[in-house]
Each structure stands twice: as C-alpha cells, then as structure tokens.
C-alpha positions in Angstrom: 39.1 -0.4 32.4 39.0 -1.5 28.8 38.4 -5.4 30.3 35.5 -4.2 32.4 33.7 -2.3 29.6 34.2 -5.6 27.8 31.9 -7.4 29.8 29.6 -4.8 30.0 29.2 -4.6 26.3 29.2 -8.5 26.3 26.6 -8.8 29.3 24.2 -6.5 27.2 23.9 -7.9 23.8 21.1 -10.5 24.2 18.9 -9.7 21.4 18.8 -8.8 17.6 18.4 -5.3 18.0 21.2 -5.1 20.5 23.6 -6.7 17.9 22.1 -4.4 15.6 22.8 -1.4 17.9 26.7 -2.3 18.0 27.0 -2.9 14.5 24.9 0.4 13.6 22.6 -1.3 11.3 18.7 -2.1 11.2 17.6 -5.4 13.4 16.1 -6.6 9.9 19.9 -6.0 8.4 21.2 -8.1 11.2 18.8 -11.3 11.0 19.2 -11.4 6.8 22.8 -11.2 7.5 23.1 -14.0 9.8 20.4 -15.9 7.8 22.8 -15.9 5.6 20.9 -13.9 2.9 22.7 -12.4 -0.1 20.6 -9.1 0.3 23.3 -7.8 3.3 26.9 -6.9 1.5 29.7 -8.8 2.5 31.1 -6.3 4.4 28.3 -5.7 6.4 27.4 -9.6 6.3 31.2 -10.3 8.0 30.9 -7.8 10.6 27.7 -9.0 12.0 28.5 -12.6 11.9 32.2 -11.2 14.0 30.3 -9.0 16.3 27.6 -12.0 16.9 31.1 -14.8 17.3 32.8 -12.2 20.0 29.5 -11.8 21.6 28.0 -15.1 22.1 25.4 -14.6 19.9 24.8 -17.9 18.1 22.6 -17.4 14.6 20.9 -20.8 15.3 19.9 -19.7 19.0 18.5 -16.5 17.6 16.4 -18.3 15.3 15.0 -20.9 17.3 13.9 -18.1 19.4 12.1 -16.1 16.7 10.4 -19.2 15.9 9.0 -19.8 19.6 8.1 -16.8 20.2 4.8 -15.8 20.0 2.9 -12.3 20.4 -0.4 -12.3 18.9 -0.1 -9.6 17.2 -0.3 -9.1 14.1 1.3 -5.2 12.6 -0.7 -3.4 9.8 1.7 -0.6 8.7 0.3 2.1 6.0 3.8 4.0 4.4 2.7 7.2 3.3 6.0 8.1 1.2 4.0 9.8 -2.0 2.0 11.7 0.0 2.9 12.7 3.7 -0.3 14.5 4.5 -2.7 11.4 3.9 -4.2 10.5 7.4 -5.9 7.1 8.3 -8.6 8.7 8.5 -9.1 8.7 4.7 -12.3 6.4 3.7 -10.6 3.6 2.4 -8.2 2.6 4.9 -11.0 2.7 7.7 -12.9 0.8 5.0 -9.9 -2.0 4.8 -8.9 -1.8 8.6 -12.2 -2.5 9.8 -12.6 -5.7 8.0 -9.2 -6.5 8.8 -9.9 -6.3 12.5 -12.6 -8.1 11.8 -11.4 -11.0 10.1 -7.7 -10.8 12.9 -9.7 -11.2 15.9 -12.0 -14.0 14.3 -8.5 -15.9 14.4 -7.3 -15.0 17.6 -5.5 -11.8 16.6 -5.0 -8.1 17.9 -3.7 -5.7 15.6 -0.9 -3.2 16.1 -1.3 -0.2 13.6 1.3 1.9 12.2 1.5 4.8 10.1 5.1 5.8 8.6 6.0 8.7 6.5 9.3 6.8 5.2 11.7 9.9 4.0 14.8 8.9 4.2 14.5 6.2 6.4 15.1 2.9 4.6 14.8 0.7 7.6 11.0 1.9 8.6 9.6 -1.8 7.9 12.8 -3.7 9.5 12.3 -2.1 12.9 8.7 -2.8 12.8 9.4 -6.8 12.1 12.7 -6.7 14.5 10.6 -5.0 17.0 9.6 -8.6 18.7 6.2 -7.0 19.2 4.9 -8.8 16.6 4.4 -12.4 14.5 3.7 -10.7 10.8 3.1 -7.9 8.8 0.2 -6.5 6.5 1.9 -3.4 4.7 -1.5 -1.4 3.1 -0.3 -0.3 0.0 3.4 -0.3 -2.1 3.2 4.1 -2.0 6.8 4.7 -3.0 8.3 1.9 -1.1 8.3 -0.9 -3.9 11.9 -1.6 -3.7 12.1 -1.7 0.0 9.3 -3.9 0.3 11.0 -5.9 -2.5 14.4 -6.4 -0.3 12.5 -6.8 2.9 10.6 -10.0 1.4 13.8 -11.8 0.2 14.6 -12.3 3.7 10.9 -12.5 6.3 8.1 -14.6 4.4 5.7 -13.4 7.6 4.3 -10.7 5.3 1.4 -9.8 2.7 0.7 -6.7 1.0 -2.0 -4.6 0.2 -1.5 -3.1 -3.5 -0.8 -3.9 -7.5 0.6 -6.9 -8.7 3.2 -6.9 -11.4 4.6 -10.0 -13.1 8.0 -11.1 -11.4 7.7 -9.1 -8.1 8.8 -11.7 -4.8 6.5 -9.8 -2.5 3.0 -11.7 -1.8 0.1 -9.7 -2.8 -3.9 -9.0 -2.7 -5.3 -6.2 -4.6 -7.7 -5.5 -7.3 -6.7 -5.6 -11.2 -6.2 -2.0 -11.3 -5.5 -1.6 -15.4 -8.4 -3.3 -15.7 -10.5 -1.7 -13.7 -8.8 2.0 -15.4 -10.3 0.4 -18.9 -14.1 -0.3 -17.5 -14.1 3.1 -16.1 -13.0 4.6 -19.7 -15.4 2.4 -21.4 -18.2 3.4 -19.2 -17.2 7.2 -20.0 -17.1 6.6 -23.3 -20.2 4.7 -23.7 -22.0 7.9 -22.3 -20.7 10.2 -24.9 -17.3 11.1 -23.3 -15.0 11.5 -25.7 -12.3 14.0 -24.1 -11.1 12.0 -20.6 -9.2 13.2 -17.5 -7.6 11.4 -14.5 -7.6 13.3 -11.2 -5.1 11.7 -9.1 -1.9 10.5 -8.4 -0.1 8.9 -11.2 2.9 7.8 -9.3 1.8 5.1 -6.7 1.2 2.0 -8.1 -2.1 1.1 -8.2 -3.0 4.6 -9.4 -0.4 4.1 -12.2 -2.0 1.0 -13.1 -5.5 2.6 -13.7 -4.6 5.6 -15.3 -2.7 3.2 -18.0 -5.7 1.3 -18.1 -8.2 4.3 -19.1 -5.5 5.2 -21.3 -5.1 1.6 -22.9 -8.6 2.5 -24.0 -8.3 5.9 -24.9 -5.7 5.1 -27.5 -7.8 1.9 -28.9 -10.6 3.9 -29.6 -9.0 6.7 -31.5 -9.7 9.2 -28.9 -6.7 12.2 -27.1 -5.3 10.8 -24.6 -6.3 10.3 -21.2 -5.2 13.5 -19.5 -3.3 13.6 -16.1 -4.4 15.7 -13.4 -2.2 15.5 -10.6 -3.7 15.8 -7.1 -2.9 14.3 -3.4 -5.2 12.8 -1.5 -4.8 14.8 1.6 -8.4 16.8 1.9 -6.3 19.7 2.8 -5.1 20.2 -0.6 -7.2 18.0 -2.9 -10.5 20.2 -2.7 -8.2 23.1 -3.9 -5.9 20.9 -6.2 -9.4 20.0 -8.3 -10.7 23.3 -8.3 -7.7 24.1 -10.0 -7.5 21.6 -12.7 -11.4 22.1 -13.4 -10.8 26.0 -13.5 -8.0 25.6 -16.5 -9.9 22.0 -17.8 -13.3 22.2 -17.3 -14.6 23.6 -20.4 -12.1 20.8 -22.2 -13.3 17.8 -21.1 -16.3 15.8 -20.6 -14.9 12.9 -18.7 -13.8 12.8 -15.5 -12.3 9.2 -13.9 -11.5 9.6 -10.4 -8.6 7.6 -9.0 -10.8 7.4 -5.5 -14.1 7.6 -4.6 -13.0 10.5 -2.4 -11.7 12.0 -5.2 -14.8 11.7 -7.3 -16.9 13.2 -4.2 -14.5 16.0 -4.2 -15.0 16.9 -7.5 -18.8 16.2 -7.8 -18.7 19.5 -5.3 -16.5 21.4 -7.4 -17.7 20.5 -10.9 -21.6 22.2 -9.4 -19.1 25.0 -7.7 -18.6 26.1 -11.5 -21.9 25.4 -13.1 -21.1 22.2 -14.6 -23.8 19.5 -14.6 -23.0 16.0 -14.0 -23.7 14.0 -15.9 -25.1 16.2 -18.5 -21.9 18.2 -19.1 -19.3 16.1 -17.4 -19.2 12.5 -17.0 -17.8 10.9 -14.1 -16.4 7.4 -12.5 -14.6 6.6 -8.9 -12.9 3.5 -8.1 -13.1 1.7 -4.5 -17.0 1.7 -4.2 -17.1 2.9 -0.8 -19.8 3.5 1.2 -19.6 7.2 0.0 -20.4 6.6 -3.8 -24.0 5.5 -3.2 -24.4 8.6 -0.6 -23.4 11.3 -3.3 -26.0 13.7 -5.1 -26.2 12.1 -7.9 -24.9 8.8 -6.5 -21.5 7.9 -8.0 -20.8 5.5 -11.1 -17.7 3.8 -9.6 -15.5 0.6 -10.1 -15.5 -1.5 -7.3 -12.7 -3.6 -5.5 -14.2 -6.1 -3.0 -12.2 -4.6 0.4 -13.4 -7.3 2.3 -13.1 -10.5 0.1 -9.4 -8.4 -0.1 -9.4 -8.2 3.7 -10.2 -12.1 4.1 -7.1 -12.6 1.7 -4.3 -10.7 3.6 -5.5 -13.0 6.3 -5.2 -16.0 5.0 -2.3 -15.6 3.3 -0.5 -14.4 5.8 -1.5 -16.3 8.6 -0.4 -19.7 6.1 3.1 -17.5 5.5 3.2 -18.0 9.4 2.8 -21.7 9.1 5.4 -22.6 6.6 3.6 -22.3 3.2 4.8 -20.9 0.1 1.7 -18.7 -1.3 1.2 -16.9 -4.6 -0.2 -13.4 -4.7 -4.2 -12.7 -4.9 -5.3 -10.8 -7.7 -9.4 -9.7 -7.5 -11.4 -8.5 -10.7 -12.8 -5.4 -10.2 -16.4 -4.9 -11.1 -18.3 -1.7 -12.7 -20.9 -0.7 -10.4 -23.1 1.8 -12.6 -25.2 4.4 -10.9 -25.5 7.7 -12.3 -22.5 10.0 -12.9 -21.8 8.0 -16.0 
C-alpha cells in the first residue's frame, strides 16, 4: 500500500505548484528556493530541494521551462491592504488601466486583472507569478504591501510597480514625485492666502505619505501650523461621510484644503457648499492626479498632475525589457501644477 501511494505522489508532482503543494509552501517560495535564493530559510530551502531530489524534479528542468513558456499575458494586480472597500472602479485606476491596455495590446499583449485584499495572506503576489498564466507582473500601487513586494523582487525580475520611489528599495518603479508634488500643492495654497492647511486622506500608503510630508516640508519652512491630517479612505461609501465629518469639527479652522485625490477634492467641493463654505473665497483647495474630473468640477479643480499615461508607457517598457534580460532602474516623473480655480 505504502509503495503504491508512492508512485502516485511521484506520478503527480510535475509542476512548481505541485512541489509547492507537498511541501505546503507558496509556488513563489518553491522557485526562490530552488533558485537558490537566500530569501527562503534553510530549513525551508532543504526541504524543497529533498522533496524536488525524491521526486524527479530537476531545478534546471523547471527553469528552462519557465523560460520557454510563453502566455501573452501580462497580470496587473491592484493590493488593496489599507483599504479593503476601494473598488476598481475608483477614477484613477480606470484612468491607469485604460492606458495600460492601451499601450499592452500595441505590443502584442492581453491583460489579466487582479484585485487582492492581502489580510493575512503573504503569498497573494507568489500565486499570481507561480500561476503559469502569465509572463510578468504590473503591481498598481505599494498599499501596505511594501515589504512583500520587497521579498518578492529579490527573486522574479518580470515585474514593475506602480507607486513611490524611495532611495535603496530593489523593486523597479514608475510613479510621480509625490513630496514634491505635496510642496507645489502647499505653495499654491499658500500663495492664495492659505495660511492654516489640511490633508484629507490617507497618510499611510506610500505615495500619500510622501505628499502629505511634502505640504508639510512647506508648512514648516514658511513659519506656518502644521499641515493637519485628516484621515479618510477612499471607498465613496465612507469618504463622503468621513469629510463631512472632519469639515464639521475643522471647517471654521482652516482655509486650505489639499486633497490627496482628485476624488477626494470632488468629494469635498460638495461638502465644503453642504456647509456654506465658499471655495475659494473661504477655503482654498488642491487635488493631485488631474483626472478628467478636476476640469468637470463647479469651480474646476486646482490640482497637481501626474502624467498616467507617459506613467502607463513606462510600466511597459520597463517591464517588457525585465522580460528580455535587462537590468532597469526605476522611473520617477515630475509632477506639474495645473492651476484652475480652487486655489
């Protein structure tokens, strides 16, 4: 009995996630670990590289294989991890994903989309890449997955990321300088008068973080209170509420508002007239993305904008050079005031 369940168990481990399945890892744990990388633990690393010896699973084989093989697909996975009510939906990421559909199928590509709500689950980007559904990855935006993207990168180069760039990361990335575009949307407030400044958002994602420092870099150089942080999601379910909150207890306090999104900056155009408070008479305000939103807005938005689909063009490119051997550096785009007249 025990011999026949042998070769059953032998007869069915034929691919990474098979091996992965016996050793009761992630198919991303077992190809670092028989790559050799020092990521995996040496526990972990030794009982792969048995399992793989007493199965017939050669490391060289499996790699030669991942090389061949080719899907045409390229994944875009959006990790939701700071905020698990975000949808797709949201303004932006149609924004980015139609350029980047755009820009995949000019080169012969179809997209496979993901959204993830990562929890727990440390191994939601390994499954995707060990999946064998497709060549690379495009991860749109770090959320609260920094470290994990971190790990993932030291051992599969077929992948570029959407978000903020800090010195000494190992993950390739294209995004807008956020600080700086946080300091032109300060100066811009405090140009018109503002003098009292508040950040509606999110400070804990990365880009986020990166502009609210930014406004506050400028805050504190011109003698001024400090920026203040109002924290709201960016679920519409909640933010509408969230900002008629925070202008309820603030409103009467400050007469600068920087948005962390153009969505945001919508939302609280409507809530800022809700309680009799004139824009940009009373409050000053600035967005960031410049979507096609901010010019539709009564009065039309003062925003920073990031160029989505010079950004779009760059995940591209970058990754589809990953995919052909290269070593690349990370893309950082300047952002660019776009003054209408909210501020």
């Amino acid at each position: 009995m025990a011999a026949g369940e042998d070769r059953t168990t032998r007869s069915t481990v034929r691919t990474i996630t098979d091996l992965a399945r016996l050793a009761g890892v992630s198919p991303g744990t077992v190809s670092r670990a028989l790559a050799g990388k020092s990521l995996v633990n040496t526990r972990t690393r030794e009982k792969i590289e048995a399992l793989a010896r007493e199965h017939g699973f050669r490391p060289n084989q499996m790699a030669s294989g991942l090389r061949r093989q080719k899907t045409g697909v390229i994944g875009v996975v959006i990790p939701l991890g700071h905020d698990t009510r975000q949808q797709i939906s949201d303004s932006f990421f149609m924004t980015l994903l139609g350029f980047l559909a755009d820009e995949l199928t000019t080169h012969g590509y179809d997209l496979m989309l993901r959204r993830v709500v990562p929890g727990d689950d440390a191994d939601w980007l390994d499954r995707f890449i060990g999946s064998g559904m497709i060549d690379g990855v495009i991860v749109i935006g770090q959320s609260d997955q920094f470290e994990r993207i971190e790990e993932v990168a030291d051992g599969y180069r077929s992948m570029v990321v959407w978000g903020n760039h800090q010195e000494g990361q190992r993950h390739c990335v294209v995004g807008t300088d956020n600080r700086l575009g946080g300091r032109l949307a300060a100066e811009r407030l405090i140009a018109g008068g503002a003098r009292r400044i508040a950040f509606v958002g999110d400070t804990g994602p990365m880009e986020f973080a990166a502009r609210f420092a930014g406004a506050q870099d400028v805050a504190v150089r011109m003698g001024l209170p400090e920026v203040l942080p109002l924290a709201t999601h960016l679920s519409p379910d909640r933010a509408s509420e969230e900002i008629a909150g925070h202008l309820a207890r603030h409103g009467r306090q400050i007469d600068g508002i920087f948005a962390a999104t153009d969505t945001l900056a919508a939302l609280c155009l409507t809530q800022l007239r809700a309680q009799g408070l004139r824009v940009p008479d009373d409050v000053k305000l600035v967005g960031f993305d410049d979507l096609p939103i901010a010019r539709q807005t009564i009065p039309p938005l003062t925003t920073v904008r990031q160029d989505i689909a010079a950004g779009a063009r760059g995940l591209v490119d970058l990754l589809l050079r990953r995919l052909g051997g290269e070593t690349t550096e990370s893309l950082v785009l300047p952002p660019e005031l776009v003054v209408r007249e909210t501020a």
